[in-house]
C-alpha positions in Angstrom: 91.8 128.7 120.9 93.0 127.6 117.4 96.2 126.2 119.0 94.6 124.4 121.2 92.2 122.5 118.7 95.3 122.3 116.6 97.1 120.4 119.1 94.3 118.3 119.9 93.8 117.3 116.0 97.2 116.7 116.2 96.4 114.2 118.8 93.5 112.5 117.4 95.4 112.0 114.4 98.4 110.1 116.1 96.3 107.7 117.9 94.6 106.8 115.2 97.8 106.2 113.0 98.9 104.4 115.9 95.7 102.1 116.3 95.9 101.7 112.5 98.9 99.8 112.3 98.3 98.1 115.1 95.3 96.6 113.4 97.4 95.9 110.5 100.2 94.7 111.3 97.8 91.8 114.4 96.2 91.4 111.1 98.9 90.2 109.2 100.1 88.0 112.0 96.7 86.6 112.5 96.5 85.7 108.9 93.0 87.4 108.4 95.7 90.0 105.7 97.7 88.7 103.4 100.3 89.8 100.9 98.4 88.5 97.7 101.5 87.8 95.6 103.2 86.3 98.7 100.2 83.8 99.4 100.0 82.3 95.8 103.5 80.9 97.0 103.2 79.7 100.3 105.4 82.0 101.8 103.1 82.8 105.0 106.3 83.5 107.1 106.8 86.6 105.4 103.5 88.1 106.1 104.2 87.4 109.5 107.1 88.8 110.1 106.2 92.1 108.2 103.9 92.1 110.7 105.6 91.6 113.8 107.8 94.3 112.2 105.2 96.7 112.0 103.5 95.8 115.5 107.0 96.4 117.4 108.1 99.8 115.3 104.4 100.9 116.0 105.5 100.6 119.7 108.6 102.2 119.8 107.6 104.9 117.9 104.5 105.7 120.2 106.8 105.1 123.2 109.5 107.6 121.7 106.7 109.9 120.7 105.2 109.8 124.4 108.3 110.1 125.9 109.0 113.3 124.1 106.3 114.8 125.2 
């Protein structure tokens, strides 16, 4: 029985990592998050491509992960 709720902690935990920086990283595409220091100098491009960076290794990593399993 402790296995088992084990694992499924295991689980819970993931997902929400996963879900996490998903929110982040749509966030800083979105520009609703901002790199403070990056925004006082107008560079909005990197933001965004930290997180489209963030978005697609999210995926691949949950994809890699799944497919493991």
């Amino acid at each position: 029985m402790g296995k088992q709720v084990n694992n499924i902690l295991n689980i819970i935990a993931w997902a929400t990592g996963v879900i996490v920086s998903l929110a982040v990283g749509f966030a800083m595409i979105g520009g609703s998050l901002v790199i403070p220091w990056l925004d006082a100098v107008g560079a909005n491009i990197v933001t965004v491509v930290a997180g489209w960076i963030v978005v697609i290794t999210t995926l691949i990593s949950a994809v890699m992960a799944i497919l493991k399993q």
